[in-house]
Every structure is written in C-alpha cells, then in structure tokens.
VOPAGU-2260 file (C-alpha; in pm, 1 decimal, decimal comma):
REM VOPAGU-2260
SITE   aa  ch    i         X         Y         Z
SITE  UNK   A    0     830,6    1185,1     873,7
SITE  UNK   A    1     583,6     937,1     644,4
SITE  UNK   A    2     588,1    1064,8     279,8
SITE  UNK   A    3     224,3    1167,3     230,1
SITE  UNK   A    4     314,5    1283,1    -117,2
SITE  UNK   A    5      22,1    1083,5    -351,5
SITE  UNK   A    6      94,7     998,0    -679,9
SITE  UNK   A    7      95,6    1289,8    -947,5
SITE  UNK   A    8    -277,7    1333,2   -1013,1
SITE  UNK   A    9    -242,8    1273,3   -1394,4
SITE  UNK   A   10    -251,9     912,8   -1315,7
SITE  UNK   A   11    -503,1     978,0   -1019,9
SITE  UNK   A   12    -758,8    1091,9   -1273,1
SITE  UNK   A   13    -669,2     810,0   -1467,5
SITE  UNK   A   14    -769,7     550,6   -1198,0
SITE  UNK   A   15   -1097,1     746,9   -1147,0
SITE  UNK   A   16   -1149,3     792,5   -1506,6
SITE  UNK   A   17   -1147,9     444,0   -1560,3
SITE  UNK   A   18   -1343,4     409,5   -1289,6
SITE  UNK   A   19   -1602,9     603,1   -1416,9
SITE  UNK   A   20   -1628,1     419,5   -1736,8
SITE  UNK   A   21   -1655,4      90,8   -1615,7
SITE  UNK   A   22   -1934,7     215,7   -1385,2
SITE  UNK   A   23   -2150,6     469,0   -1621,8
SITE  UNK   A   24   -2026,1     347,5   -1934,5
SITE  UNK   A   25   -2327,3     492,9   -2164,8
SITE  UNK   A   26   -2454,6     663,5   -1870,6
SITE  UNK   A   27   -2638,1     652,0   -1535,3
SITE  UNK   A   28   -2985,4     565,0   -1595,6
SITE  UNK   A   29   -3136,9     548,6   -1249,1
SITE  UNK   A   30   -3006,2     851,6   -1182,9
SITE  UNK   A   31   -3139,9    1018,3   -1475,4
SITE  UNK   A   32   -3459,1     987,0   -1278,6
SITE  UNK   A   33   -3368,0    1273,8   -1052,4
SITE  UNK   A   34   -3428,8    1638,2   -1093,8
SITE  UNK   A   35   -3081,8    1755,7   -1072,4
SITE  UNK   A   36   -3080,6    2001,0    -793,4
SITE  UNK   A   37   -2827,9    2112,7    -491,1
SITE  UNK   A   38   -2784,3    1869,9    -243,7
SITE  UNK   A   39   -2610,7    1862,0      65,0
SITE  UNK   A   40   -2442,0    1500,5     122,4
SITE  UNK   A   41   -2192,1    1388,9     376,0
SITE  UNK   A   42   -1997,8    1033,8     393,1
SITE  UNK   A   43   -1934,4     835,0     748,6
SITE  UNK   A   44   -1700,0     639,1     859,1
SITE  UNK   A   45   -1908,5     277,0    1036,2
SITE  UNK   A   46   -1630,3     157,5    1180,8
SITE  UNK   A   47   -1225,3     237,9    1322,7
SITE  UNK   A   48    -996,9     353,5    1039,0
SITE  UNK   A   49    -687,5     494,8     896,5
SITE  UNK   A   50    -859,7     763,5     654,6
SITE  UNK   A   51    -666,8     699,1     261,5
SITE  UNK   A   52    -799,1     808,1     -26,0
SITE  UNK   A   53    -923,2    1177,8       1,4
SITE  UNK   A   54    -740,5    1256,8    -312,0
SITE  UNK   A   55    -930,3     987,7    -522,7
SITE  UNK   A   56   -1224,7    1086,4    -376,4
SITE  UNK   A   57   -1231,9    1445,8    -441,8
SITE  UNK   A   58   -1129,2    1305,9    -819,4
SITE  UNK   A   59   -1450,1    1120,5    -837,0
SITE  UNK   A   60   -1702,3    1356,4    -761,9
SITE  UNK   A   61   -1511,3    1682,0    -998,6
SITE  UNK   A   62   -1521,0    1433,0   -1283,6
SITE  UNK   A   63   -1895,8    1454,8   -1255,5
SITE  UNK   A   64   -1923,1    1784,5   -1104,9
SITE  UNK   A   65   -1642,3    2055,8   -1145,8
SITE  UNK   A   66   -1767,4    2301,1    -893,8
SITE  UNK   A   67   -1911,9    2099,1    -638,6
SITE  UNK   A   68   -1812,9    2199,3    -283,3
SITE  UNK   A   69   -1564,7    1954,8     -34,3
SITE  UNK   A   70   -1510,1    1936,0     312,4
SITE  UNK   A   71   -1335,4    1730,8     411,8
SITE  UNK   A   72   -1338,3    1687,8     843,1
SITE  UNK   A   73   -1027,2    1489,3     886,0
SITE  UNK   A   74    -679,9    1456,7     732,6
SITE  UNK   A   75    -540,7    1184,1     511,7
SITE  UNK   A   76    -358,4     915,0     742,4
SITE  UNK   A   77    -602,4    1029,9    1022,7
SITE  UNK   A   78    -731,1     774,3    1272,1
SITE  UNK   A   79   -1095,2     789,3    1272,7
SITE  UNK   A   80   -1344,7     608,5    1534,6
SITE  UNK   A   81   -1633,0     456,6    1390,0
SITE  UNK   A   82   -1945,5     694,8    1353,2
SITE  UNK   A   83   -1719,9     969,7    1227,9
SITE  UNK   A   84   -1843,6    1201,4     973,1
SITE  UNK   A   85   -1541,6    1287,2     743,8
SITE  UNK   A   86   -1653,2    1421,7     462,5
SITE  UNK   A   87   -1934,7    1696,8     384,3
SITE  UNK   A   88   -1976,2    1794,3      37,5
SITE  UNK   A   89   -2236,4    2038,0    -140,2
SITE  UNK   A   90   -2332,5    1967,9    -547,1
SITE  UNK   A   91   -2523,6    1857,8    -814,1
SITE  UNK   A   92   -2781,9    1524,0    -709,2
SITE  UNK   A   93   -2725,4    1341,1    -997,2
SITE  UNK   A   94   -2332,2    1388,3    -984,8
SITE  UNK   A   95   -2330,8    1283,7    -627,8
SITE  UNK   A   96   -2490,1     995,3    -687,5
SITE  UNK   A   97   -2343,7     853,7    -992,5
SITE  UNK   A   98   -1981,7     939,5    -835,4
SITE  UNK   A   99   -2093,9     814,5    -541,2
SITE  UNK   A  100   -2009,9     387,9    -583,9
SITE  UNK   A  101   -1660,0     499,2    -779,4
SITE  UNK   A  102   -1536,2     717,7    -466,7
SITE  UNK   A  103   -1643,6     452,1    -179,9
SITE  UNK   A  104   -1457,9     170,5    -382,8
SITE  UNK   A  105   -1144,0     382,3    -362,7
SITE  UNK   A  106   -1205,6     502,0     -28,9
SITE  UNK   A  107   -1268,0     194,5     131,8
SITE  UNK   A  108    -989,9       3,3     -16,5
SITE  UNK   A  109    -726,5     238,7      24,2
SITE  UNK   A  110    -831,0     338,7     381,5
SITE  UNK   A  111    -857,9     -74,8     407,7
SITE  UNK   A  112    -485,6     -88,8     352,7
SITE  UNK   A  113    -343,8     212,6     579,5
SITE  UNK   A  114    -561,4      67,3     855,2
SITE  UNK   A  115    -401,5    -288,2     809,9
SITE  UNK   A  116     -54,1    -129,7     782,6
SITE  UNK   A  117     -59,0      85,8    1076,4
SITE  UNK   A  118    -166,8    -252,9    1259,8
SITE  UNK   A  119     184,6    -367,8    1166,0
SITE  UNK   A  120     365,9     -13,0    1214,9
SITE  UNK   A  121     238,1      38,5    1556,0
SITE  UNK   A  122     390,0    -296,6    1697,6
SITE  UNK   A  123     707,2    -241,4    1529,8
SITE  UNK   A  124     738,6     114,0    1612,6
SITE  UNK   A  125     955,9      35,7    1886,6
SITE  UNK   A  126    1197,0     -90,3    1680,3
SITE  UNK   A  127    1444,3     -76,8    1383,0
SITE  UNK   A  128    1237,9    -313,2    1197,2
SITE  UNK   A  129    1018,6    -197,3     929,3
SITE  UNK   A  130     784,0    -308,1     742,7
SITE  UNK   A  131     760,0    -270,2     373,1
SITE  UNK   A  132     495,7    -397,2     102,3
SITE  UNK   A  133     542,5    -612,3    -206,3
SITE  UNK   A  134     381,1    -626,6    -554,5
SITE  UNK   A  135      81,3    -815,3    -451,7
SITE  UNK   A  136    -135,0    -534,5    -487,1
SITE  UNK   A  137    -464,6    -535,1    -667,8
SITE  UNK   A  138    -443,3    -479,0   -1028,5
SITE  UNK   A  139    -454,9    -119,7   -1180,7
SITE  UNK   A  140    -418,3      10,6    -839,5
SITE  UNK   A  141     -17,6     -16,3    -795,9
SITE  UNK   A  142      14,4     325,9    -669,9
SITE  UNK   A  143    -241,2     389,0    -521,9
SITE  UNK   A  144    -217,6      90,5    -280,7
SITE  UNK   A  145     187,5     138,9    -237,8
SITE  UNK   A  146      70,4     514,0    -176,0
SITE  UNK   A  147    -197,2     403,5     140,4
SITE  UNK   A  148     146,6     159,4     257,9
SITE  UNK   A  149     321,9     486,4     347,8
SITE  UNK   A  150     -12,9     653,4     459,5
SITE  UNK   A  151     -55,6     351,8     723,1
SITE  UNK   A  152     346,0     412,5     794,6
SITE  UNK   A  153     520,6     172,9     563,4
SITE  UNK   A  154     774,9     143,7     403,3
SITE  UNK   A  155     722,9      91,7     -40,6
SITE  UNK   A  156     968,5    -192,0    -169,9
SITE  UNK   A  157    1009,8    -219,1    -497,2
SITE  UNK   A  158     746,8     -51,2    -767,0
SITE  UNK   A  159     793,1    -345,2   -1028,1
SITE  UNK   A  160     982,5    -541,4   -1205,4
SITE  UNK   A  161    1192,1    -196,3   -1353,7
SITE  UNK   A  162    1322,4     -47,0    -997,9
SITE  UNK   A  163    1501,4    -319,4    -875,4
SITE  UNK   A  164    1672,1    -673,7    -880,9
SITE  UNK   A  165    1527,5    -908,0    -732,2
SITE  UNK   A  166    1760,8   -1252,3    -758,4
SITE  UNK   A  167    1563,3   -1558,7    -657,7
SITE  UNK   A  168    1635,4   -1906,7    -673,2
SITE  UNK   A  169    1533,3   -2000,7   -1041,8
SITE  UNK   A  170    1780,0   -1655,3   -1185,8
SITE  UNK   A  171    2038,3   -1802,4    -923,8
SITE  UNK   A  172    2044,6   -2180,8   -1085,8
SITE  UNK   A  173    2029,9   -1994,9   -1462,2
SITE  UNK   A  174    2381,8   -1830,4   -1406,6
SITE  UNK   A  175    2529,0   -2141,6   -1207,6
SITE  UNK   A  176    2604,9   -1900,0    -839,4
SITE  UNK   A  177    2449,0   -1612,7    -628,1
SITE  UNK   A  178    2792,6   -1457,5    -675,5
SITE  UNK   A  179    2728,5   -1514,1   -1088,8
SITE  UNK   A  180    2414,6   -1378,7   -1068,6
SITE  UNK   A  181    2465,2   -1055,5    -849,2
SITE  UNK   A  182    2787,7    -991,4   -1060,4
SITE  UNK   A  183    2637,0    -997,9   -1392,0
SITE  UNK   A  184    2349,4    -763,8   -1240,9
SITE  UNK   A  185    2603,9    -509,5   -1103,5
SITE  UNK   A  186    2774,9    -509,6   -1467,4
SITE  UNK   A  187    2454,2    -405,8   -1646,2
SITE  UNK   A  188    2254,9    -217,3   -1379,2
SITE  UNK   A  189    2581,6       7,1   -1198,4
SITE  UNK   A  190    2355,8     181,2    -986,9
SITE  UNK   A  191    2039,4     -30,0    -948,8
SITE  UNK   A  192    1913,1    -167,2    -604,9
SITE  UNK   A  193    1993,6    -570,1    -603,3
SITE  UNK   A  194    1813,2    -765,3    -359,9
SITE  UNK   A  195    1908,9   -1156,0    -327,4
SITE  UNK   A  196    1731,9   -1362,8    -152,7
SITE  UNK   A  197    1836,7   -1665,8      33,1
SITE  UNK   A  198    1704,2   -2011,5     164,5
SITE  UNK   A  199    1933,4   -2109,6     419,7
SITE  UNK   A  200    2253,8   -1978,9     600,6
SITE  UNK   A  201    2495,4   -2112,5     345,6
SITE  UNK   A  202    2313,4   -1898,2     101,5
SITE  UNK   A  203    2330,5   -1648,5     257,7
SITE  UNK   A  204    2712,9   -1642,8     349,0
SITE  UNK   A  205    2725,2   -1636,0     -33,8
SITE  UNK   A  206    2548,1   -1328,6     -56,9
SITE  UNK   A  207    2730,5   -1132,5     202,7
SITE  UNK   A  208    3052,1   -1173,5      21,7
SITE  UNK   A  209    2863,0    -975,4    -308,9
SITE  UNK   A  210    2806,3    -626,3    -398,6
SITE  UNK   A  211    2399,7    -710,4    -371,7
SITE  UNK   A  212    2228,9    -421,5    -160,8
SITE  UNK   A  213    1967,2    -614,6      61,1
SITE  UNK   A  214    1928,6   -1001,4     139,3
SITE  UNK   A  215    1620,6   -1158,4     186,7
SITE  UNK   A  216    1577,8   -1413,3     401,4
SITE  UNK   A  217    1313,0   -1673,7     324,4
SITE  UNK   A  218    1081,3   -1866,5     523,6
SITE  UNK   A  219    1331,2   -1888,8     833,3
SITE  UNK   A  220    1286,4   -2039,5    1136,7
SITE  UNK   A  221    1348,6   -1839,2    1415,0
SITE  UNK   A  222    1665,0   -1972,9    1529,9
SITE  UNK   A  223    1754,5   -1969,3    1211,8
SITE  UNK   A  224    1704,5   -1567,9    1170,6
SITE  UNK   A  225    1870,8   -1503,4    1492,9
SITE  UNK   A  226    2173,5   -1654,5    1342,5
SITE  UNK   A  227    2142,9   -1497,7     994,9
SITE  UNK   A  228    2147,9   -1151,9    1192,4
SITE  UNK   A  229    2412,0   -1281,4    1369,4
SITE  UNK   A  230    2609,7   -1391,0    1053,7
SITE  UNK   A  231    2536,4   -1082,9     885,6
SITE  UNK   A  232    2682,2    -858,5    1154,6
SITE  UNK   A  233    2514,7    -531,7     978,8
SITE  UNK   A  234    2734,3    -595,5     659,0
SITE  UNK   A  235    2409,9    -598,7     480,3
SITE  UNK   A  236    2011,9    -477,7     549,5
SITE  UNK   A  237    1815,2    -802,5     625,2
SITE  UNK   A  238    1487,5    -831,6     503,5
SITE  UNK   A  239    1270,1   -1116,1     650,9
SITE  UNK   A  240    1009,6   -1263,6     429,8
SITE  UNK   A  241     751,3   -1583,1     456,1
SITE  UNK   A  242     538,2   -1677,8     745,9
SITE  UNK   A  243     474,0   -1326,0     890,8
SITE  UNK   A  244     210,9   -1250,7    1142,1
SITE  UNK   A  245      81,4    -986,6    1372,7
SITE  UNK   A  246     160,7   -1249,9    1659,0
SITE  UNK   A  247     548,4   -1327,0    1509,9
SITE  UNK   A  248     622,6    -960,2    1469,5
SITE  UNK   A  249     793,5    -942,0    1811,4
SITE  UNK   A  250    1032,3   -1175,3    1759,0
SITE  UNK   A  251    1112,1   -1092,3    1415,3
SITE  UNK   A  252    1172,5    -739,6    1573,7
SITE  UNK   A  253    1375,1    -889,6    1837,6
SITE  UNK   A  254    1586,3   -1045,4    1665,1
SITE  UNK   A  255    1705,4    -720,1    1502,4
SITE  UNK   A  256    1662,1    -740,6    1081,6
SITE  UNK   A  257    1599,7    -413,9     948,6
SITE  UNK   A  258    1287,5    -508,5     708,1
SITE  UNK   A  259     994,5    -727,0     726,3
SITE  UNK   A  260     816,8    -768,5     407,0
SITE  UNK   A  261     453,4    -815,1     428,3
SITE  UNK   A  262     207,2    -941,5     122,5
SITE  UNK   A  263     -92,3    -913,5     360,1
SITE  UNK   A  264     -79,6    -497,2     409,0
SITE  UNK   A  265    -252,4    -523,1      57,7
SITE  UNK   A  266    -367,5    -845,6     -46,8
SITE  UNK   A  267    -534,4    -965,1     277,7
SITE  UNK   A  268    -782,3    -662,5     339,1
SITE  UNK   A  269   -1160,4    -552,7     434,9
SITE  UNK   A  270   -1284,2    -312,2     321,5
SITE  UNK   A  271   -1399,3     -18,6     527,1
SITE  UNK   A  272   -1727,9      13,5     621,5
SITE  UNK   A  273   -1816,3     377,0     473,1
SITE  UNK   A  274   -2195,3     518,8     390,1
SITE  UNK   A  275   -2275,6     828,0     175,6
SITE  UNK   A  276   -2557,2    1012,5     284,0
SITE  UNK   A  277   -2790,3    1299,3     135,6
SITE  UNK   A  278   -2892,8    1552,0     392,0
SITE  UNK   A  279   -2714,3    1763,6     648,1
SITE  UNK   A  280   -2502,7    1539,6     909,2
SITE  UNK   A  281   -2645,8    1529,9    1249,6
C-alpha cells in the first residue's frame, strides 16, 4: 500500500507561510480593490494528472481565510483527465484571490512530480524493480516533493545527508578501500543505512564482501548490469543509477536489480496546467 501519510502539517504551514510572505509581503494591493464579499470559486485541472498537493492547498487558502469552505472532488494520488474540476471552495474574495498564486504553485508542482513518477511506476509495476528519488529536489520543498514521490508510487531514498551513508568515490580514495570506508562507517553509525556505490565490477566485488546495506551501481552498461546482478546473487539490494530513461526502464527491470534511482521524478518536471476560477463550475 503507498504511504499517503504527508508530512506533519507544522512544517506544511511553514512552506505555505513562507509562501505567503514572499508573495504578499506588506500586503495584496490589487486585491485591496475588491469589496470583500462571498464568493464561490472552483480550480480545474487543463490537462491529465496525478492530483498532489490538496494538503498545501487547503493550507493556503485557511492562512487567509480560517472558515472558508473546501471541497475537494477527487482524492490525493487520484488520476484526473484534463477538464476536471477538483476543487470547489466557498470564502472570502479577497482571500481567494491573494491565496490563490501560493496554492497553484504548490499544486502544480507537486501534482507535476506524482504525475512524472507514476510514468515510471506504471512500467515497472510488473516488476521487482522500484524506483526511488534522490535529493535533487527543489529547494525548501524537500518534503514535500519526496512526499508527491510516494503519492506517484515511489519509493523515498534517503532524506539528506543525516539518514544515511552514502560512500562515493572521493570518501572511498580518503580512507585508502571501500572495505576502509564501509568499516569505519559501521563503527560509528551501528545501525545506520550504508549505501556504496560502485564504478565497475571489481568495485563492486569489494563491496559485496562488506557489511554496507545497498550498492549502487553507476553508469553501467547493460551487459555490464546483467553481470553485476549476476555477481551479486541477491547477497545485496542493487540499486541502478546514471543514464535512466522511460525507454531503458525495461531492461533495467529485466535484468532484475531491486532499485532504480531516478533524479528526473523531481528535477525534470512541468508543471500542471491548473486554473482557478470565480463562479459556480459548469
């Protein structure tokens, strides 16, 4: 079952709050215009999506407008055709509208990124393989981002640079050996997730005889994979990183790693087309 669960809303309000700020800042002057009645408003999806987000969303407008009314037409992770109303809401005009920018921004990108992900999901669904995310997210949104991942039905790898070990080739050459390096992680972080990643087969017969938890396998061709899965013989996870594609994901797949890690799920997105409307929704 994909862990909906968003993050704890504390740091939720936080994104929107700052969100706010660097939108209003000393306040909303076009806006100001407007007598400030009740308005009925809706919001439309223009094109195919994975719906992320609602959370955020509903965190935008209350910031402006504590008792406005939400109703929301579709679920979080939903897949939405284009032209689909998903969200009618009842409140204050000027609140709408000032909120409005602040919750399409989060919307959009965060839908953006479930849609993209499920892309990858769906072909690998037949699988073992999955595919998790990376730190390449867009700053201040961390969470939020990793959060849409698991909406679209990936997998979150590492938070940071706090969660995990990550041994790469310059922290292999500082302590002189993968073995070195894994075994002086292991003695300060007992329980900690160690990753190791590897250029080339010799490498990675190295890191199969550690305690490391994961190896990565870089920029492989795909002979090459096939034999590191091979080599590897299920001792440890395999994680295939570098050069991944929509079109590759078969044979990554087929040759039978457990993870594909994917930079693109959050760094290589468009936006979704979504339009916030005043009025009752046809």
């Amino acid at each position: 079952m994909i862990n909906f669960q968003p993050p704890e809303p504390y740091l939720i309000d936080a994104d929107v709050a700052k969100s706010m700020q660097e939108d209003i800042q000393t306040g909303d002057i076009t806006a100001a215009l407007l007598n400030d009645d009740i308005e009925n408003g809706y919001i439309i999806a223009k094109q195919e999506a994975v719906i992320c987000g609602i959370p955020w969303v509903d965190a935008c407008f209350k910031f402006l407008d504590p008792d406005i009314q939400l109703n929301w037409l579709v679920a979080e992770g939903q897949h939405v055709a284009a032209n689909t109303v998903v969200l009618k809401f009842r409140g204050k005009a000027r609140a709408l509208l000032s909120a409005e920018r602040s919750a399409l921004n989060f919307l959009q990108t965060l839908s953006a990124t479930a849609t993209q992900t499920a892309r990858f999901a769906k072909l690998l669904a037949h699988s073992k393989t999955r595919v998790l995310d990376t730190r390449k997210t867009l700053p201040g949104l961390r969470l939020a981002q990793k959060y849409a991942v698991r909406v679209g039905g990936g997998v979150n790898h590492r938070m940071g640079l706090f969660d995990a070990v990550m041994l790469k080739e310059n922290h292999i050459l500082a302590e002189g050996s993968i073995a070195n390096a894994v075994n002086k992680a292991r003695s300060l972080y007992p329980s900690t997730p160690i990753i190791v990643e590897v250029e080339n087969l010799d490498e990675l017969a190295q890191a199969l005889e550690t305690d490391c938890t994961r190896i990565l396998i870089d920029d492989f061709n795909d002979a090459d994979m096939r034999n590191a899965v091979r080599i590897a013989n299920a001792r440890k996870p395999l994680e295939v990183s570098g050069s991944v594609s929509l079109e590759r994901l078969q044979t990554i797949s087929d040759a039978g790693v457990d993870f594909v890690s994917v930079g693109a799920l959050t760094k290589n997105i468009n936006a979704i087309d979504f339009s916030m409307r005043l009025g009752l929704a046809t």
